[in-house]
N, C-alpha and C positions, 0 to 999 in steps of 0.2 A: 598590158606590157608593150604591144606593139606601139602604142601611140607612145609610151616614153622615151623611144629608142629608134622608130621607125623616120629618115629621112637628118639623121643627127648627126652632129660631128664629137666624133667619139675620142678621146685620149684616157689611154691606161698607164700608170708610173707602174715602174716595173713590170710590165705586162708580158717578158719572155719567160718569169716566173709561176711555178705552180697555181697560185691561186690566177694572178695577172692573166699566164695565156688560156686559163678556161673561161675567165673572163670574157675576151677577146672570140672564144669559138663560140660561145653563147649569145652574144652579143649580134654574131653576124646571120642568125635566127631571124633577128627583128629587121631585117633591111637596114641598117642604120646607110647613112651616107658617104661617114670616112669613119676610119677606127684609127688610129694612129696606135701602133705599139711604142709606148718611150723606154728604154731599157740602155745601161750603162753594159751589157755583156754581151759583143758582138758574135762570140760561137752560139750562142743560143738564141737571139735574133737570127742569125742564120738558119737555125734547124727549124724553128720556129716557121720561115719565110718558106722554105721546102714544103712544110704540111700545107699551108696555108695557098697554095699556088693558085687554087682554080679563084682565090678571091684577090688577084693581084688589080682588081677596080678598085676595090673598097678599101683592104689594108693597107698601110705604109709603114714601114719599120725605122724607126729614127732611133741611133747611138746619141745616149745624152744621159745626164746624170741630174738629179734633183736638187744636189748641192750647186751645178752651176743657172744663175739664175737671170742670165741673157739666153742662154740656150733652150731652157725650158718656156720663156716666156715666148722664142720662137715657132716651139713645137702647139704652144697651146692658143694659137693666132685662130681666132674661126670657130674657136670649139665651142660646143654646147653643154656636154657633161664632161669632168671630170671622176676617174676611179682611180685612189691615189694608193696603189697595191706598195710602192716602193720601200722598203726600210731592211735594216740589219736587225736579223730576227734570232740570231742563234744566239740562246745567254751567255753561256760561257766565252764565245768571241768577243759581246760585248761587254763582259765583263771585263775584259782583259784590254779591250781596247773603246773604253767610254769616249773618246773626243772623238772618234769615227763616228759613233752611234749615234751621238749628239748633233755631230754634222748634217747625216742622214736624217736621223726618224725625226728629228726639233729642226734644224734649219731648211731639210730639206722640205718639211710640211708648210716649215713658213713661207718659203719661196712658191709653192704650190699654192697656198693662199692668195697672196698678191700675186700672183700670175694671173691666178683667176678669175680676181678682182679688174685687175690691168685690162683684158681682156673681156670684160660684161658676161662671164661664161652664165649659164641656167642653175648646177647645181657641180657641187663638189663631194664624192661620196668618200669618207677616208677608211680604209681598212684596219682597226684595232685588235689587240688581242686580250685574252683573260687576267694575262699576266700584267696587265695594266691596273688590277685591284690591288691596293695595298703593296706597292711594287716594295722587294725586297733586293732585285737587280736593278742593274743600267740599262739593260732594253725596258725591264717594267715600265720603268720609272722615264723612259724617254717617250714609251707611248703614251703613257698617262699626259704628259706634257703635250705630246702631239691632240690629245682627243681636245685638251684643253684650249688649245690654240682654234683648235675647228667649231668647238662653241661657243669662243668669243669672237669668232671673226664674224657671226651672224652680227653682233652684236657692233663693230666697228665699219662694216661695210659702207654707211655713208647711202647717197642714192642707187648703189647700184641691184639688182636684181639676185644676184651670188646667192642662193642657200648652200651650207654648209651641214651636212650628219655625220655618222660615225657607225660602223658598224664592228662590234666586238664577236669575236668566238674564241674557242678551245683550238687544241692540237687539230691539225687536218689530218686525217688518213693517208697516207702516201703520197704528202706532200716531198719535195727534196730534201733530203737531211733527217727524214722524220725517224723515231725510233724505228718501225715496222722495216724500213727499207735497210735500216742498220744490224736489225737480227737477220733478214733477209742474206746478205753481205757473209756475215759473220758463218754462218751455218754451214753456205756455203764454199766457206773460203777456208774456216780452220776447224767446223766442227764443235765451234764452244760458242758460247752466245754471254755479252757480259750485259750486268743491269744495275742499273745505279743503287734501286731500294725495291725492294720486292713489294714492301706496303706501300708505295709513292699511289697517288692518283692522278687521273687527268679527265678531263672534258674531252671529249673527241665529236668529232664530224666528218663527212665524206667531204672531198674538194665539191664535189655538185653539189650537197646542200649549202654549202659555203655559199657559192655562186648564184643559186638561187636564192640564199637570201640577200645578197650583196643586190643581187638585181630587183627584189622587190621590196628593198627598201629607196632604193632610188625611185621608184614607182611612188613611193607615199610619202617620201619624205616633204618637211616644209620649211624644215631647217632646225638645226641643235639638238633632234633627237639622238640617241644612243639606242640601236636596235642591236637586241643580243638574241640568238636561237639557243630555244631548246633543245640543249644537248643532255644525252645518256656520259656517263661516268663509268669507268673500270680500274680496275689496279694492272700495275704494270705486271705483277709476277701472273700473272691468269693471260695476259696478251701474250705476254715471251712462253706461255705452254702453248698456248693456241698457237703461232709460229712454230714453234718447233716442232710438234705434230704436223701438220700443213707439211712444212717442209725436207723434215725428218725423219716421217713415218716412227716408225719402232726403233731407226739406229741412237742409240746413245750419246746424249748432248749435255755434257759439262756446261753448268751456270754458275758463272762466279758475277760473286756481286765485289762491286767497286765502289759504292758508296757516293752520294751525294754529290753534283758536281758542284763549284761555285757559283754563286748567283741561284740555286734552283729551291723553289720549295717541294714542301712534301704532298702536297695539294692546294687546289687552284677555287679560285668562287670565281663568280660571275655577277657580282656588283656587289656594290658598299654597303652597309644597312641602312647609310642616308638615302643611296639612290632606292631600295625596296620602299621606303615611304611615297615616294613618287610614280614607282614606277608603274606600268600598265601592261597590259598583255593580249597578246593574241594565242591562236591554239598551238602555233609555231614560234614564238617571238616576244621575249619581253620589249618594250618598250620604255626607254627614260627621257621624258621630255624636259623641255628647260624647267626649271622650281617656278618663272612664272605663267608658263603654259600647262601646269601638270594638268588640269582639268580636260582641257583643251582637245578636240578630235583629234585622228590618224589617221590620214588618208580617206580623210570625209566619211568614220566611221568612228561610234564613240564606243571606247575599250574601254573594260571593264578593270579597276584596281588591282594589282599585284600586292600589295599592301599584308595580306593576309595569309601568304604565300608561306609555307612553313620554309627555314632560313637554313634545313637540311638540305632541301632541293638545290640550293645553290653554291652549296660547298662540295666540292667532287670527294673529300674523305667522309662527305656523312650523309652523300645520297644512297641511292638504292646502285646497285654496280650490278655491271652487264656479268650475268654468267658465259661460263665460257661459251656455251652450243651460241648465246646471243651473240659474243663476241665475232666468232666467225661467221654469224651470219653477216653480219657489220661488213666484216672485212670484204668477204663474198658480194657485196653488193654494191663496195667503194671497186671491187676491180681488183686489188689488193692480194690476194691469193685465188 
């Protein structure tokens, strides 16, 4: 790891963000050279810049937005990786507001592409999420688009050096906005905790294993692969007990369900059945290489077929789900309670 990162000029999109700034504190492990934070939200660049002080050598905090693509193209002068964390993530915002999203997670990806291209960068890592399978929203359905822009831009690069991968996951654990931080909120603000569908499921991960796989797939990558982690599955009505105990001890907590927001499913997979035929694994990590590299090594190591992989594993309503005591171990380990 040190050698992919050690002596580099580092730029993160949206890097004052939950996944972005662990990004960014992990990053500065490996001695990189510069790390640029790019981020369009100047109070949290700010807060951000606070933590950050004793590495006022190395980091630099630049306000600038994805969508604009003279500014980005300034920000990414010199660089050697790109981590492109930036997008509008929350469904129902983007449901309600698609020509944002579109701007963001599709043009903002494109202009990150040709920046990167513009600029001879090493590798481009883009940040995906699940809900890019089978998208039934406008964020799905704009990351689906974005991953697909980053596997054909391998593919349109021309002579430059540019690798392009993807890495997809689930819900992060105490990410901003996340459900956890919203019964969190609720508990202690009015004493009732509301839930969309008590049987919904989701894919979860800590922000660290997030970031650690973010960071060791740009270690292997060689370009157009889609690396996904192995993630555990739970229902939400078993999460909202486990909070409310945590939080609530014994006192009495009203759960009203509210019902399905727009844009949401009831459960989440984590790839297509096309990509299972393709795809590869490690003990952490499915792998989806291009259709004509599927044989092809990963990271100078040859993975074994996912192929054979039962198709419950990958759908969060028909895996195996976290009992509660696991759940809170979970939580307890992301930091979280």
């Amino acid at each position: 790891m040190e050698n992919t990162f050690e002596g580099k000029n580092i730029i993160v999109t949206g890097g004052a963000g939950s996944i972005g700034s662990h990004i960014v504190k992990s990053l500065l492990k490996f001695e990189p050279k510069q790390v640029r934070v790019f981020d369009n939200r100047e109070t949290e660049l700010f807060f951000l810049k606070e933590e950050l002080l004793d590495y006022t050598d190395t980091v630099r905090f630049l306000v600038g937005d994805v969508r604009d693509k003279e500014r980005l193209n300034r920000a990414m002068q010199g660089i050697d990786i790109v981590f492109h964390a930036a997008a509008l993530k929350h469904v129902p915002l983007c449901e309600y507001n698609p020509f944002e999203a579109t701007k963001t997670n599709v043009g903002g990806t494109q202009n990150v592409i040709e920046t990167a291209l513009d600029n001879n960068v090493e590798r481009v890592i883009n940040i995906s999420t699940d809900k890019a399978i089978s998208p039934i929203n406008t964020m799905g359905a704009t990351k689906l688009l974005a991953e697909k822009l980053i596997v054909a831009a391998n593919l349109f690069r021309g002579n430059k050096k540019t690798a392009f991968s993807t890495v997809r996951f689930g819900n992060v654990i105490g990410s901003n906005g996340s459900v956890i931080e919203l019964l969190k909120k609720q508990i202690a603000d009015s004493g009732k905790v509301t839930i969309t569908n008590p049987n919904m499921t989701r894919f979860v991960m800590s922000i660290q294993n997030a970031v650690d796989l973010i960071l060791e797939a740009a270690r292997i990558m060689q370009g157009s692969e889609i690396f996904i982690l192995k993630m555990p599955a739970l229902k939400l009505q078993d999460l909202a007990d486990v909070i409310i105990k945590e939080r609530a001890g014994d006192r009495e907590i009203k759960v009203e369900e509210t019902g399905i927001r727009v844009g949401e499913k009831m459960h989440e997979s984590l790839m297509t059945e096309e990509e299972t035929q393709i795809a590869l694994e490690t003990d952490k990590m499915y792998v989806i290489p291009p259709p004509e590299k599927a044989k092809a090594k990963v990271g100078g190591k040859e993975l074994k077929s996912a192929k054979s992989r039962d198709r419950k594993e990958l759908d969060s309503g028909k895996a195996g789900l976290l009992k509660k005591d696991e759940i809170r171990q979970v939580l307890r380990e992301a930091g979280v309670i």
